[in-house]
Backbone as numpy.savetxt, mean C-alpha at the origin, in Angstrom:
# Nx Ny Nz CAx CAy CAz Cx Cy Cz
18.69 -16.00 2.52 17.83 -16.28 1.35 16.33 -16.26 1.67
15.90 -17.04 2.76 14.52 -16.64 3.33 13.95 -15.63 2.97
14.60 -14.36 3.50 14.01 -13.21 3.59 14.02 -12.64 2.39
14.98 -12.68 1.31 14.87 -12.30 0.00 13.66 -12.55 -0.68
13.65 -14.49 -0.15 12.64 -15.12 -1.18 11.51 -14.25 -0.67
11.37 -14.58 0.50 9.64 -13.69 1.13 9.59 -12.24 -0.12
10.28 -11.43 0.06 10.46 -10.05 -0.63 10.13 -10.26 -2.25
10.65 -11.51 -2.81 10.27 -11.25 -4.27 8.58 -11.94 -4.01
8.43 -12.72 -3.27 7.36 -13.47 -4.02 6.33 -12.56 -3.18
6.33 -11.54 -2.38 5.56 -10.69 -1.68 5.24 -9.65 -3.20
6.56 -9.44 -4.07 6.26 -8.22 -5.08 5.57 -9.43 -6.48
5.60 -10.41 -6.87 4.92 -11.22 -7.48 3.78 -11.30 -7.67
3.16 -11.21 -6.07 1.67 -11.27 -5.85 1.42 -10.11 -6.15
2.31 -9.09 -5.72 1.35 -7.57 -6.20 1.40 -7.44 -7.43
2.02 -7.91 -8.01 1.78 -7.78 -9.87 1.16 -8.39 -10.40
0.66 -9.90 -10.08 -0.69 -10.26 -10.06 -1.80 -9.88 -9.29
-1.64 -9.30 -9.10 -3.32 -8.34 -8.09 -3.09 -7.35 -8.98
-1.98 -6.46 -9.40 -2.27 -5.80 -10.01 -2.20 -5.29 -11.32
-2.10 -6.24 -11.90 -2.20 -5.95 -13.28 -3.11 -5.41 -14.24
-3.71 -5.10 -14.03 -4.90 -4.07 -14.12 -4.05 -2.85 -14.62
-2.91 -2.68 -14.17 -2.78 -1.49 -14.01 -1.18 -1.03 -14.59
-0.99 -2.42 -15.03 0.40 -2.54 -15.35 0.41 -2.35 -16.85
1.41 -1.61 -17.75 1.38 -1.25 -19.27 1.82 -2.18 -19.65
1.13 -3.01 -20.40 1.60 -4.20 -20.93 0.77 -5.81 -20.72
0.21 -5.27 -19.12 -0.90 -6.35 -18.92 -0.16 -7.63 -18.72
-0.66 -8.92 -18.96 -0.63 -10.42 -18.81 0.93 -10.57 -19.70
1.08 -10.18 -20.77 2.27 -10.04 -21.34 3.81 -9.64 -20.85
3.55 -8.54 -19.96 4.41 -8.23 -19.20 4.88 -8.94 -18.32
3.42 -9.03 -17.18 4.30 -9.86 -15.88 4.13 -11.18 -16.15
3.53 -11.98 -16.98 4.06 -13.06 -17.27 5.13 -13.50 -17.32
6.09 -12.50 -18.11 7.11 -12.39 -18.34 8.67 -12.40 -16.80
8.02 -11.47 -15.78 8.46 -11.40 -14.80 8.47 -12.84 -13.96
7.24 -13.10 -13.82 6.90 -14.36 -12.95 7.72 -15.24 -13.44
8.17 -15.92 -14.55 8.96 -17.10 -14.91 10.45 -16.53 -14.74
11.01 -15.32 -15.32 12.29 -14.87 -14.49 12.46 -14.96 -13.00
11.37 -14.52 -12.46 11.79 -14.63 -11.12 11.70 -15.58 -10.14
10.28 -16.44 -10.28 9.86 -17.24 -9.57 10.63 -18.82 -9.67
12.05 -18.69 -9.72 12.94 -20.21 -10.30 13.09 -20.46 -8.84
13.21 -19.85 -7.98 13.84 -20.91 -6.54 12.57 -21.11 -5.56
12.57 -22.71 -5.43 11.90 -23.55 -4.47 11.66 -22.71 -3.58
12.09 -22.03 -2.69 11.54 -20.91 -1.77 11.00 -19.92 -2.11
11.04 -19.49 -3.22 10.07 -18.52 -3.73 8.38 -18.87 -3.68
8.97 -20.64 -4.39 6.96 -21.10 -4.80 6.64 -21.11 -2.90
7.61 -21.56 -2.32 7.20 -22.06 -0.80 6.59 -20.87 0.34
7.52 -19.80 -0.11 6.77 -18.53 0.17 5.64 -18.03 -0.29
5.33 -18.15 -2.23 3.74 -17.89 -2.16 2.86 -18.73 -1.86
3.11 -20.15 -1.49 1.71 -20.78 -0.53 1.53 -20.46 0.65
2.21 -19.88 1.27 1.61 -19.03 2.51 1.39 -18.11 2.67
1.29 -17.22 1.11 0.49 -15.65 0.93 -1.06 -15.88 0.92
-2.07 -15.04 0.74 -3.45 -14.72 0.52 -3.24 -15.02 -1.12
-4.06 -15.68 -1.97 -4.18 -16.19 -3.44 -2.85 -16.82 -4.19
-1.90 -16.84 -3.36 -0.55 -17.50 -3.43 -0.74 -18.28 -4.30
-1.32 -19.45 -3.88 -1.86 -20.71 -4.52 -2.03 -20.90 -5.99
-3.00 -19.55 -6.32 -3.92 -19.25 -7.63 -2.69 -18.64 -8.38
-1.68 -17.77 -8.01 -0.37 -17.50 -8.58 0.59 -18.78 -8.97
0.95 -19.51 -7.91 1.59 -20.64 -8.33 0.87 -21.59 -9.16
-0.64 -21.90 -9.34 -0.67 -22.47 -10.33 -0.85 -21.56 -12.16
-1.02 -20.40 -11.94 -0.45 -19.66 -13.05 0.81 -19.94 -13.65
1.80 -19.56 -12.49 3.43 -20.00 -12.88 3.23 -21.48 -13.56
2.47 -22.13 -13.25 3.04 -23.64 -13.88 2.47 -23.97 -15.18
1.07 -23.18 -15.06 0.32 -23.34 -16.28 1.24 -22.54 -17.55
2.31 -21.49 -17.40 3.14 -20.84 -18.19 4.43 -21.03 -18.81
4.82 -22.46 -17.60 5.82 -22.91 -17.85 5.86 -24.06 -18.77
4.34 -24.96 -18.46 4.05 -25.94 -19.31 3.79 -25.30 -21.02
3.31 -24.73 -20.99 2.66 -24.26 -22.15 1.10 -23.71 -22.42
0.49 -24.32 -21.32 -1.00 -24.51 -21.33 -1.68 -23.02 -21.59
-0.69 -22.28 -21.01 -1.32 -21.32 -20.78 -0.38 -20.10 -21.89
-0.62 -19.32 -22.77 -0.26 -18.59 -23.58 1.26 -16.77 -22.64
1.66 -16.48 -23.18 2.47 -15.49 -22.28 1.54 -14.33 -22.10
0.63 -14.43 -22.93 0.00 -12.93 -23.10 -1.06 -12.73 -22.22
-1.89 -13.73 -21.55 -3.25 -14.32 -20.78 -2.90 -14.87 -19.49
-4.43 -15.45 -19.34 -4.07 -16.04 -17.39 -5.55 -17.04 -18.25
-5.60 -18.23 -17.25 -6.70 -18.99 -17.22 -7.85 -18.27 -16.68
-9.15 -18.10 -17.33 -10.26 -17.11 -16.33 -10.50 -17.99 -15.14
-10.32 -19.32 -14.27 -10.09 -19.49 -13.57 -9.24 -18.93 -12.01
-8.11 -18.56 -12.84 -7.04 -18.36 -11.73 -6.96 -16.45 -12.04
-7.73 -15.68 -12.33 -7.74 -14.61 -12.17 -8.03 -13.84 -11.09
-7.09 -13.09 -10.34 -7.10 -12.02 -9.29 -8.24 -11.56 -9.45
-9.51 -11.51 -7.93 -10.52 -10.89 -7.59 -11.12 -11.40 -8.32
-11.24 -12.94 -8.86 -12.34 -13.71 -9.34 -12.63 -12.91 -11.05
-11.67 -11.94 -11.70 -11.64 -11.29 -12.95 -12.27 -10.29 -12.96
-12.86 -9.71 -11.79 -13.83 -8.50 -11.30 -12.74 -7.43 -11.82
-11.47 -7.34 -11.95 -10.77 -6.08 -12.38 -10.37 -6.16 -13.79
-10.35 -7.62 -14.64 -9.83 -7.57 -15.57 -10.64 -7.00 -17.05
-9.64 -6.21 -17.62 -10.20 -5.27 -18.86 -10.19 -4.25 -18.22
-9.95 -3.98 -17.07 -10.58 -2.41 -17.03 -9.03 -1.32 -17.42
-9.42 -0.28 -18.02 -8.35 1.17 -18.35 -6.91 1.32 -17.67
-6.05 0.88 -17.84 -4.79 1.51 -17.33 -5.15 3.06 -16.65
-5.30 3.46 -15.41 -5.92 4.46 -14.78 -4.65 5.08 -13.97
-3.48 4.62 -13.21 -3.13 4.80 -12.59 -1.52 4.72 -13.24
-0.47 5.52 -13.78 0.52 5.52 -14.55 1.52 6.73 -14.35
2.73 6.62 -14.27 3.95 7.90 -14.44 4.52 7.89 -15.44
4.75 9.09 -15.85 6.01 8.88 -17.07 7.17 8.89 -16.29
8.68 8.43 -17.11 9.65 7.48 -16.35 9.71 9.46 -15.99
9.88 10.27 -16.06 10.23 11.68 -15.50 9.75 12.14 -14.51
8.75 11.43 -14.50 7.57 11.85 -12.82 8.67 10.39 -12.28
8.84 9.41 -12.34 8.87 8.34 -11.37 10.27 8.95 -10.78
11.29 9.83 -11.86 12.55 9.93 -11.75 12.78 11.42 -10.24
11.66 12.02 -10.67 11.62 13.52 -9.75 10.95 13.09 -8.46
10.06 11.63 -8.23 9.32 11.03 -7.07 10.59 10.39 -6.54
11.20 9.34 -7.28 12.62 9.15 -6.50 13.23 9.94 -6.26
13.70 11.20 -6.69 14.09 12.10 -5.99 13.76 12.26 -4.98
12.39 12.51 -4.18 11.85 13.35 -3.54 11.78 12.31 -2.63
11.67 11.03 -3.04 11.61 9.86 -2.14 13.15 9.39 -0.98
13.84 9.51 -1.96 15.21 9.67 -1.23 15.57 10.39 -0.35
15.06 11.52 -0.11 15.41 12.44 0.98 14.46 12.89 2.02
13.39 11.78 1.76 12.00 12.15 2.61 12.15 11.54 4.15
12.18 12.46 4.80 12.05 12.16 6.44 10.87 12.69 6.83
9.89 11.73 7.58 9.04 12.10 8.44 8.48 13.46 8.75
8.29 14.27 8.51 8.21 15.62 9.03 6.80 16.58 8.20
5.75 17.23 8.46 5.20 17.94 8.23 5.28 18.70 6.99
6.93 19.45 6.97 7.32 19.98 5.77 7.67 19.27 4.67
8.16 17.70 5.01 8.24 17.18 3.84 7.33 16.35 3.39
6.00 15.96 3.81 4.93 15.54 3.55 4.26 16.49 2.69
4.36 18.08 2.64 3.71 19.04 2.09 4.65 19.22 0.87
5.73 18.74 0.72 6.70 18.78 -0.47 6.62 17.63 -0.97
6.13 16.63 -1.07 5.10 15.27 -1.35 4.02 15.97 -2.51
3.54 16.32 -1.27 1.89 17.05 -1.97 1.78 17.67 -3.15
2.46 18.80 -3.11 2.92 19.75 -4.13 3.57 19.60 -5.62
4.00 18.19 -5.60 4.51 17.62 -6.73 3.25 18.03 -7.87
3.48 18.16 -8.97 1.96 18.46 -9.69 1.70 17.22 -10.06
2.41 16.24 -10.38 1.77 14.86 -10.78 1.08 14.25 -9.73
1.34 14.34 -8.24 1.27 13.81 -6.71 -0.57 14.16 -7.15
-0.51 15.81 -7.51 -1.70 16.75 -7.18 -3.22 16.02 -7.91
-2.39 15.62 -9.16 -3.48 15.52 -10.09 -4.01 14.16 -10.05
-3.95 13.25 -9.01 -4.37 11.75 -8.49 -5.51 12.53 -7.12
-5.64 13.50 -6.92 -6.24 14.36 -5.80 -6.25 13.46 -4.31
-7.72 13.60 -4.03 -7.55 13.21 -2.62 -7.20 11.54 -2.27
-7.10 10.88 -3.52 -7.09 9.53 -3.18 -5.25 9.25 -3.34
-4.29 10.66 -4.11 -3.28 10.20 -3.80 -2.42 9.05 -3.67
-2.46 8.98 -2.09 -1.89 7.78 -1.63 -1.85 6.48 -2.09
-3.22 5.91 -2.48 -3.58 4.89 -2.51 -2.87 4.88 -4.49
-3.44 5.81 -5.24 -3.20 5.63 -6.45 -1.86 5.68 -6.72
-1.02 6.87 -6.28 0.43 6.68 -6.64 1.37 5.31 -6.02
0.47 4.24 -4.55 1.08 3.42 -4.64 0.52 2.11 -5.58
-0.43 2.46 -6.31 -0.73 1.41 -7.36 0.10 2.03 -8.48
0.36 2.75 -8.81 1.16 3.36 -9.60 3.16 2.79 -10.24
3.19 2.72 -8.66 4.19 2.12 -8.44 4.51 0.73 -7.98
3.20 -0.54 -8.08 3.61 -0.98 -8.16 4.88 -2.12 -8.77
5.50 -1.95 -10.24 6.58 -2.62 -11.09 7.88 -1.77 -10.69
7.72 -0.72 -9.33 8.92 -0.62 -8.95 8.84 -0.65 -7.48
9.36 -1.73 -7.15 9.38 -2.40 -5.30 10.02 -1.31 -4.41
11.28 -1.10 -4.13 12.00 0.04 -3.61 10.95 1.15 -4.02
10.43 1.98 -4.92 10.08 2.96 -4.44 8.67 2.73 -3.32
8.45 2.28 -3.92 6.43 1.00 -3.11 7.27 1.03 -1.67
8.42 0.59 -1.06 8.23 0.38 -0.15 8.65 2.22 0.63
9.64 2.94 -0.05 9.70 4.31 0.52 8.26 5.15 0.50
7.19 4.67 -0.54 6.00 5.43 -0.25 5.38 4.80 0.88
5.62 3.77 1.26 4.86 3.14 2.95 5.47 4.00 3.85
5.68 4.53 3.56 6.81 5.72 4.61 5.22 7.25 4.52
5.38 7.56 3.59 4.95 8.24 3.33 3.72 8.55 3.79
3.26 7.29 2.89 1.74 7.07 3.49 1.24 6.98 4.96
2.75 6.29 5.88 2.30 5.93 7.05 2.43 7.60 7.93
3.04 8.68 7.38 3.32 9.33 7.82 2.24 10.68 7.95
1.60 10.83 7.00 0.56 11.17 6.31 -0.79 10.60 7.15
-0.78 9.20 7.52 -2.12 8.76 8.14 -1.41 9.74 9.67
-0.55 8.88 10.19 0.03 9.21 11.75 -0.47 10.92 11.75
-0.08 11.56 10.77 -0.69 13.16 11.24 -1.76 14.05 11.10
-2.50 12.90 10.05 -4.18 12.82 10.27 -4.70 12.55 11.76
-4.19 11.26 12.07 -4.83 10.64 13.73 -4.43 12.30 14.60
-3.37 12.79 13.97 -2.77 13.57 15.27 -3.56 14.85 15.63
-4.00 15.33 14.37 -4.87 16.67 14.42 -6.39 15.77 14.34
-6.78 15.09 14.45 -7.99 14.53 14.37 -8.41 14.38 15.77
-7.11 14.23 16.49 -7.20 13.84 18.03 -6.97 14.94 19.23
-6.49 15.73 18.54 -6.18 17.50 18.84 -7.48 18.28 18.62
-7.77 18.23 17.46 -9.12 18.55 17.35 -10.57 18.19 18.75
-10.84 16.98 18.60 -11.12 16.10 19.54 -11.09 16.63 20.57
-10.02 17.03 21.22 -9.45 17.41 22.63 -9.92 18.98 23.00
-9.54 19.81 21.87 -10.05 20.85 21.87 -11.67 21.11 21.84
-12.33 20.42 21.76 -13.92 20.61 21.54 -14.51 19.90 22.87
-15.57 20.61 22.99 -16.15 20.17 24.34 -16.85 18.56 23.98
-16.61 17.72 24.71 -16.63 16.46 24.14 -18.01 15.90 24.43
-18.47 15.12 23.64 -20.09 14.55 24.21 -20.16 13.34 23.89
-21.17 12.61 23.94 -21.28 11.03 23.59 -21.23 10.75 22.05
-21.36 11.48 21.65 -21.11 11.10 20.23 -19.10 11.27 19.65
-19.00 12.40 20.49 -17.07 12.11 20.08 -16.87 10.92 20.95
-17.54 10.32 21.76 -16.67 9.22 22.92 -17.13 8.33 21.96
-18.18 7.93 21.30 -18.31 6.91 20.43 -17.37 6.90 19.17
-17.22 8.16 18.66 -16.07 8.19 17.34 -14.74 7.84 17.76
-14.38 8.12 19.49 -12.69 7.79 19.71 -13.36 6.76 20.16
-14.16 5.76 20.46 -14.26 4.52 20.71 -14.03 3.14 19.19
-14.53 3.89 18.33 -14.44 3.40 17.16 -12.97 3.98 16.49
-12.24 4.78 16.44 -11.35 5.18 16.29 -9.96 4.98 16.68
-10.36 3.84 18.35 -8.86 4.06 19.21 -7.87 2.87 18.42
-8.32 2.25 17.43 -6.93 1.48 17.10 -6.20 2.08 16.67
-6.49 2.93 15.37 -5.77 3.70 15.02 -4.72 4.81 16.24
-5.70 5.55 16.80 -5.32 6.38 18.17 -3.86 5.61 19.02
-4.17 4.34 18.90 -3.07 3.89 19.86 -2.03 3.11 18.77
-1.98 3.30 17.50 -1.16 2.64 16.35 -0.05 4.16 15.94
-0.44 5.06 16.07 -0.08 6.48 15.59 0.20 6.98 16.52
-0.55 7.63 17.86 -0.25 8.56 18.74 1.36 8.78 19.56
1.36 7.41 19.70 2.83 7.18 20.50 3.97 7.01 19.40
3.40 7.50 17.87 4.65 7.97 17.25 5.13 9.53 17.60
4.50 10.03 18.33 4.64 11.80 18.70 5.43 11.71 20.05
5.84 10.40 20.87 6.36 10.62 21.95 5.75 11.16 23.03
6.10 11.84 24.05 5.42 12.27 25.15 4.01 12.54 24.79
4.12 13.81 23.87 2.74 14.40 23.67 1.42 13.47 23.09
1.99 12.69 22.04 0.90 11.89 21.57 0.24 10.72 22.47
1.44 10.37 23.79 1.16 9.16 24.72 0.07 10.15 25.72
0.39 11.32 26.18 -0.60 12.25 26.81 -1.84 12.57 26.31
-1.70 12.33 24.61 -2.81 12.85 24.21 -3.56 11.45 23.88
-3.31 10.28 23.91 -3.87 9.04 23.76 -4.59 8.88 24.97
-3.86 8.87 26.32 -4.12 9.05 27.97 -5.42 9.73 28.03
-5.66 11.29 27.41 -6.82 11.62 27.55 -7.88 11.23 26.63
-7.87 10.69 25.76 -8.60 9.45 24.98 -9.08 8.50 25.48
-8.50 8.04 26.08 -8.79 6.38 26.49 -9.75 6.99 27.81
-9.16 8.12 28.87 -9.97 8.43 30.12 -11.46 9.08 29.76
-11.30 9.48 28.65 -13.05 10.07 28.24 -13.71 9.08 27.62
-12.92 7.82 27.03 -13.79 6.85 26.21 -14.39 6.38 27.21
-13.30 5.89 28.64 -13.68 5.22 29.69 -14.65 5.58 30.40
-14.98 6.67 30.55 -15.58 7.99 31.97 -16.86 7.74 31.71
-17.91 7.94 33.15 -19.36 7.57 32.86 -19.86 9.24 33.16
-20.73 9.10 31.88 -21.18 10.04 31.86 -22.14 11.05 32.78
């Protein structure tokens, strides 16, 4: 049960952070939060999230009455209300979400299927920010949110990889030793997902960051 509870009240908070973005607004996940949030380990799990707190006293203000189904107190509003009112921006029709689960289901790691990601025309038309928007997109469906962390992570990992290939290939000077100096968390979070080659190609990273010029 632990781990469940962690899992709902982890997707709770994202629907209060993001509601901004959710069709239906304060009405909606209001609605969610009192269905879901009934077991003592749930509230006990969001006091040890980031704004946890400001969520659980929402939940109570909704349960009492104080607070209407449709609203939030401007008090206890996500990002201090800096997002609230703004445009539903980020949205699928259930036919895009249905052809993304598709595509989500059978997605392994790989080059070719990151580019069969891409190509989706709904994927296309969020452009270079993508990632970030189709997983606000999805946040009111958890399972797919967590197969696009796949995605996304897969997508950064082969950015670092040609970024660091690149790198390697160019005659290197103090200004690339400062960019893989500023760069190596990532470098050593990603690289050694490539196995041999990426641990070789981290190796010569770290020896040019190190090396006196």
């Amino acid at each position: 049960m632990p781990q469940q509870a962690h899992i709902i009240a982890q997707r709770l908070l994202n629907l209060y952070r993001q509601e901004h973005v959710i069709e239906g607004g304060w009405a909606a996940v209001n609605k969610i939060f009192l269905e879901e949030a009934t077991n003592d380990q749930i509230i006990h799990e969001l006091e040890n999230l980031p704004t946890g707190k400001k969520l659980i006293a929402h939940i109570d203000n909704l349960r009492s009455g104080k607070t209407p189904m449709d609203t939030i107190d401007k008090d206890l509003l996500p990002y201090g209300g800096l997002m609230s009112g703004q445009e539903i921006t980020f949205s699928l029709s259930q036919e895009e979400i249905a052809e993304l689960k598709e595509a989500l289901d059978k997605f392994e790691p790989s080059p070719e299927n990151l580019e069969e990601i891409k190509k989706l025309p709904f994927v296309q038309k969020f452009g270079t920010d993508w990632t970030k928007d189709i997983k606000a997109a999805l946040v009111s469906h958890p399972d797919m949110l967590e197969q696009w962390k796949t995605v996304i992570q897969t997508d950064t990992a082969y950015q670092i990889w040609y970024s660091a290939k690149g790198l390697l290939s160019d005659t290197l000077t103090e200004r690339h030793r400062a960019q893989i100096q500023a760069d190596m968390p990532e470098y050593e979070t990603y690289l050694p997902m490539f196995g041999e080659q990426g641990k070789a190609m981290l190796a010569k990273l770290r020896t040019f960051m190190s090396s006196v010029a």
